[in-house]
OpenMM code with the backbone's topology and positions (N, CA, C; nanometers):
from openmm import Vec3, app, unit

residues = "UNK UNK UNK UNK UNK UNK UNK UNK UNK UNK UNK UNK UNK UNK UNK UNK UNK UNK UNK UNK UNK UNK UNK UNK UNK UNK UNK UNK UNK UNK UNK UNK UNK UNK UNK UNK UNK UNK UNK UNK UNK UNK UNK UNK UNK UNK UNK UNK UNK UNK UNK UNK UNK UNK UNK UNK UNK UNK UNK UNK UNK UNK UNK UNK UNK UNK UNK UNK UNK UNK UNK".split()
positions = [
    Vec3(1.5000, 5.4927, 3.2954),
    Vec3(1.4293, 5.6134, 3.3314),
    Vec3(1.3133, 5.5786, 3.4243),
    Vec3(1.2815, 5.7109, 3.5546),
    Vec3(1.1845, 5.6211, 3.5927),
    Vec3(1.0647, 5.7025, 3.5782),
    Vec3(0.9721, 5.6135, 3.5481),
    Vec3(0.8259, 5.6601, 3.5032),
    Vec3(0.7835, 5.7975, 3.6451),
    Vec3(0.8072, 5.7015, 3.7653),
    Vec3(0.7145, 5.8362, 3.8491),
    Vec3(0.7940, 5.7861, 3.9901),
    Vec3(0.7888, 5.9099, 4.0481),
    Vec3(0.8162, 5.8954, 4.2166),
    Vec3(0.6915, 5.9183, 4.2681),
    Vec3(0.6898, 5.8918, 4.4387),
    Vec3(0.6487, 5.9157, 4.5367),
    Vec3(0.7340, 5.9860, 4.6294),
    Vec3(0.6202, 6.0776, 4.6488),
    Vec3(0.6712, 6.1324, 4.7794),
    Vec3(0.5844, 6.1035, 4.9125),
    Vec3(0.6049, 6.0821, 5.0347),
    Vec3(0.5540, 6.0287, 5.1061),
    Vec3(0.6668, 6.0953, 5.2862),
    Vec3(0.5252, 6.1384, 5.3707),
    Vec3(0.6149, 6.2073, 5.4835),
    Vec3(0.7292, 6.1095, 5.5544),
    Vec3(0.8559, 6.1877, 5.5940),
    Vec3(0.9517, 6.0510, 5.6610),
    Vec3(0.9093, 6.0362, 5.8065),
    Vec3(0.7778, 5.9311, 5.8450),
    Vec3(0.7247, 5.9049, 5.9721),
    Vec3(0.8296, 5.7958, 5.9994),
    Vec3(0.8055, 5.7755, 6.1674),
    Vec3(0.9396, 5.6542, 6.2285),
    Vec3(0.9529, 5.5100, 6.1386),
    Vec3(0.7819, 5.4686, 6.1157),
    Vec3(0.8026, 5.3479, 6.0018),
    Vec3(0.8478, 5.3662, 5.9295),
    Vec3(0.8617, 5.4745, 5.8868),
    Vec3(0.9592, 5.4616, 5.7154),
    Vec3(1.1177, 5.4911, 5.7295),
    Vec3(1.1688, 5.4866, 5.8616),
    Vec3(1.3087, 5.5321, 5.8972),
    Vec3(1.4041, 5.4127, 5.7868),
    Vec3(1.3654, 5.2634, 5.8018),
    Vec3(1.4622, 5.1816, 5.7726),
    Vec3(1.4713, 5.2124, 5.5897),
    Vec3(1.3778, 5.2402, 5.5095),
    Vec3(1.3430, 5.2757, 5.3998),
    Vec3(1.4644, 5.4095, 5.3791),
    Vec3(1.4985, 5.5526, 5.4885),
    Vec3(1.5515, 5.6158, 5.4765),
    Vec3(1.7225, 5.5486, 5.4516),
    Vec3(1.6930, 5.5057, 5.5898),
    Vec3(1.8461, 5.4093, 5.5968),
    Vec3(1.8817, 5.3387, 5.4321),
    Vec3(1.8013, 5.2858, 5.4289),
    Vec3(1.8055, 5.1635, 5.2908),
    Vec3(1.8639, 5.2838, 5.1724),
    Vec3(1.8149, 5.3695, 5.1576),
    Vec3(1.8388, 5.4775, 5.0433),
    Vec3(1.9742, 5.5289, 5.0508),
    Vec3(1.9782, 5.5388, 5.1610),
    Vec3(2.1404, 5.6704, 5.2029),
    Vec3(2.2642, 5.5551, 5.2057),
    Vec3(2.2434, 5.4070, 5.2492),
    Vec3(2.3353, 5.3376, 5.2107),
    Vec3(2.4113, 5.3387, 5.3356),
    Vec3(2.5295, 5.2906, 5.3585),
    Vec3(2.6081, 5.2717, 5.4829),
    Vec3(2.7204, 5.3978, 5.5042),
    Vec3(2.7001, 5.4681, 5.4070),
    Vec3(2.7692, 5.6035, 5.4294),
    Vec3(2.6870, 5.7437, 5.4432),
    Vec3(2.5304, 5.6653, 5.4652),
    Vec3(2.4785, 5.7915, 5.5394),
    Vec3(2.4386, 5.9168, 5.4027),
    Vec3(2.4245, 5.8696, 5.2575),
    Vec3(2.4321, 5.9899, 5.1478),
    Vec3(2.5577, 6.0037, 5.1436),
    Vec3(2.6710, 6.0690, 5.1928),
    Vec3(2.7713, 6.1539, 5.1318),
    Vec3(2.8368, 6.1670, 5.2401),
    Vec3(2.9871, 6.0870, 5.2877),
    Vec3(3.0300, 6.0694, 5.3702),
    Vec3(3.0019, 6.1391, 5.5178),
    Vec3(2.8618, 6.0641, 5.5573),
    Vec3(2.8452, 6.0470, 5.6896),
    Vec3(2.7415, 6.1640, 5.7062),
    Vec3(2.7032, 6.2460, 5.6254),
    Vec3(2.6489, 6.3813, 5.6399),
    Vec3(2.4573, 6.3363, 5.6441),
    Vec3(2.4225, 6.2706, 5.6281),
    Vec3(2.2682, 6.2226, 5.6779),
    Vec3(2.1931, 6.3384, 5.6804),
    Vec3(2.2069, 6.4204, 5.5943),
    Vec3(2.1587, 6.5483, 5.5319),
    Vec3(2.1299, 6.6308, 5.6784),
    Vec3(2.2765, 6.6488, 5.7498),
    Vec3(2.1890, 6.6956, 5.8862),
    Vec3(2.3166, 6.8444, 5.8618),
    Vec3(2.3940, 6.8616, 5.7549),
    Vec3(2.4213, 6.9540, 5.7627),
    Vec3(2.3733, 7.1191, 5.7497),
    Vec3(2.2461, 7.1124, 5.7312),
    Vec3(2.1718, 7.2776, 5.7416),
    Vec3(2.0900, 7.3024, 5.8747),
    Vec3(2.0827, 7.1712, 5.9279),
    Vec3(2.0377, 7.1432, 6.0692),
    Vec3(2.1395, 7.1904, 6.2156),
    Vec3(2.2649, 7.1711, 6.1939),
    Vec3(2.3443, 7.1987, 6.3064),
    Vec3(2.4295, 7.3031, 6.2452),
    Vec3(2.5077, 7.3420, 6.3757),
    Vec3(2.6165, 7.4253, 6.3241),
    Vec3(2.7383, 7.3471, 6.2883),
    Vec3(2.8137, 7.4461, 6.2394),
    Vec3(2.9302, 7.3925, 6.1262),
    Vec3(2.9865, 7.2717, 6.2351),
    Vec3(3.0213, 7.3381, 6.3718),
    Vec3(3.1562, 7.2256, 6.4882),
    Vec3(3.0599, 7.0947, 6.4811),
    Vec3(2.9037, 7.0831, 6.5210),
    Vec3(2.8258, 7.0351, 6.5271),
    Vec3(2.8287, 6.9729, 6.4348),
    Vec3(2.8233, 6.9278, 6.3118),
    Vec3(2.8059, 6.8528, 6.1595),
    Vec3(2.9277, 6.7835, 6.1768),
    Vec3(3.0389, 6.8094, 6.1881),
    Vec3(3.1948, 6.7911, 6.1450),
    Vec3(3.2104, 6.7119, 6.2401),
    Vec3(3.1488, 6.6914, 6.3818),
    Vec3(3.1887, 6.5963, 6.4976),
    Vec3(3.0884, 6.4653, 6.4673),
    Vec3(2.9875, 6.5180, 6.4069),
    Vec3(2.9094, 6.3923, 6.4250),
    Vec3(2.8873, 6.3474, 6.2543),
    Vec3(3.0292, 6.4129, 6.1656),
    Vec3(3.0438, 6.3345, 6.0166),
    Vec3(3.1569, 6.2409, 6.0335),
    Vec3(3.1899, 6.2272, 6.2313),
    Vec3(3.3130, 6.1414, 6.2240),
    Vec3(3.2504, 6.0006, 6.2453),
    Vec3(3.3444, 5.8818, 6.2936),
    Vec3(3.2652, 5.7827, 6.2923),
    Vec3(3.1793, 5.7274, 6.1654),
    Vec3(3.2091, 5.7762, 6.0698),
    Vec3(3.0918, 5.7352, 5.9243),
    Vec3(2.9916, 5.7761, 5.9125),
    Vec3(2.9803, 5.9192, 6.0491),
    Vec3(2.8534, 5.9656, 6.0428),
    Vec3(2.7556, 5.9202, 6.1603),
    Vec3(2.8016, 5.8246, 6.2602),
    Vec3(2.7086, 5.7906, 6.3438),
    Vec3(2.6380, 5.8696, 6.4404),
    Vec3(2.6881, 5.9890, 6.4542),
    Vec3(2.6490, 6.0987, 6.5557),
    Vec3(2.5208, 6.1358, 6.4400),
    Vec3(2.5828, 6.2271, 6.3266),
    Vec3(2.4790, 6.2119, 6.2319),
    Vec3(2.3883, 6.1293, 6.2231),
    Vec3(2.3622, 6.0168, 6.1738),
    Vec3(2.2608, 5.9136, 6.1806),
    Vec3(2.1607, 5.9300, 6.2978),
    Vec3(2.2129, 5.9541, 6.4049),
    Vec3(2.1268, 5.9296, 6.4743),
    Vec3(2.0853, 6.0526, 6.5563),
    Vec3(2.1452, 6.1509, 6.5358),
    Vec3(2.0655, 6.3033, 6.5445),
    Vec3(1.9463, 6.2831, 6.3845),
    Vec3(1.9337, 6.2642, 6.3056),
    Vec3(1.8215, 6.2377, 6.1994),
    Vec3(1.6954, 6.1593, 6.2241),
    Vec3(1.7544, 6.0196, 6.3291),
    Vec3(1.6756, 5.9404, 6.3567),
    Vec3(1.5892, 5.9789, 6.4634),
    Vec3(1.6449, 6.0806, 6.5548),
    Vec3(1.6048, 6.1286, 6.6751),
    Vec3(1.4757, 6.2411, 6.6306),
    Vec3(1.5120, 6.3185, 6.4888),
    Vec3(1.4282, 6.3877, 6.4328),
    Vec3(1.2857, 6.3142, 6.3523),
    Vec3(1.2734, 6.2145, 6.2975),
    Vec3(1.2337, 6.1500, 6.2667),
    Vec3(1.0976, 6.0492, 6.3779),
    Vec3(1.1882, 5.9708, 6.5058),
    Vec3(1.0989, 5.9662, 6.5728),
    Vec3(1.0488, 6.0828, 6.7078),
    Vec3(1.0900, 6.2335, 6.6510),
    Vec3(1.0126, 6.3413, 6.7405),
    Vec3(0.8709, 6.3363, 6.7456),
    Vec3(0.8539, 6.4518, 6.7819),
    Vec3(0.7123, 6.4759, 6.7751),
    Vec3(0.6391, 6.5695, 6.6660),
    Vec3(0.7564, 6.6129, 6.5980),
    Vec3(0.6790, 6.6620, 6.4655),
    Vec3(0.7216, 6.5861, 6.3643),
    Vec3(0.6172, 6.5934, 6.2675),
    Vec3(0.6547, 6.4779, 6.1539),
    Vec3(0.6893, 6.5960, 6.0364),
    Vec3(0.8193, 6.5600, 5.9639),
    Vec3(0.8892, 6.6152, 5.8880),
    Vec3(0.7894, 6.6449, 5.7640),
    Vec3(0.8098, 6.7343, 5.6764),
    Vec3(0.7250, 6.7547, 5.5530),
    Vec3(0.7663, 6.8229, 5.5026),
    Vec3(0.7359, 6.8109, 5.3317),
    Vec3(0.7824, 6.9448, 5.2544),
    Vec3(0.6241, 6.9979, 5.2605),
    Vec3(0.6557, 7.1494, 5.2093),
    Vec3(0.5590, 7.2538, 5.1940),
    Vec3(0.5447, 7.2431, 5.0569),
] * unit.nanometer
topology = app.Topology()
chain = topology.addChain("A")
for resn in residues:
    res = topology.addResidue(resn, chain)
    for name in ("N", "CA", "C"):
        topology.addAtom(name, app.Element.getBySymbol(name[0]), res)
């Protein structure tokens, strides 16, 4: 069980930390949680490849210019 999390914003330094978590399949075959982000054709082209289109539409979000956050 674990005692406590952190939450902490996903800035570009912490990208490899993201990577490290989601594993080499990206979370859930290839989907790099970018499916509420694109449209449906959009998700499904870039969940091919293992997700690499994915991956790196996330990463692209990540080092933007707004820094991601929950409310």
């Amino acid at each position: 069980m674990v005692e406590s999390i952190q939450c902490v914003s996903l800035i570009p330094e912490r990208w490899p930390d993201l990577v490290s978590l989601f594993g080499p399949g990206g979370a859930e075959d290839g989907c790099w949680c970018m499916w509420h982000r694109e449209t449906n054709q959009e998700f499904v082209a870039g969940s091919r490849r293992a997700g690499a289109a994915n991956h790196d539409a996330f990463e692209a979000l990540v080092h933007g210019a707004v820094v991601p956050h929950m409310r």
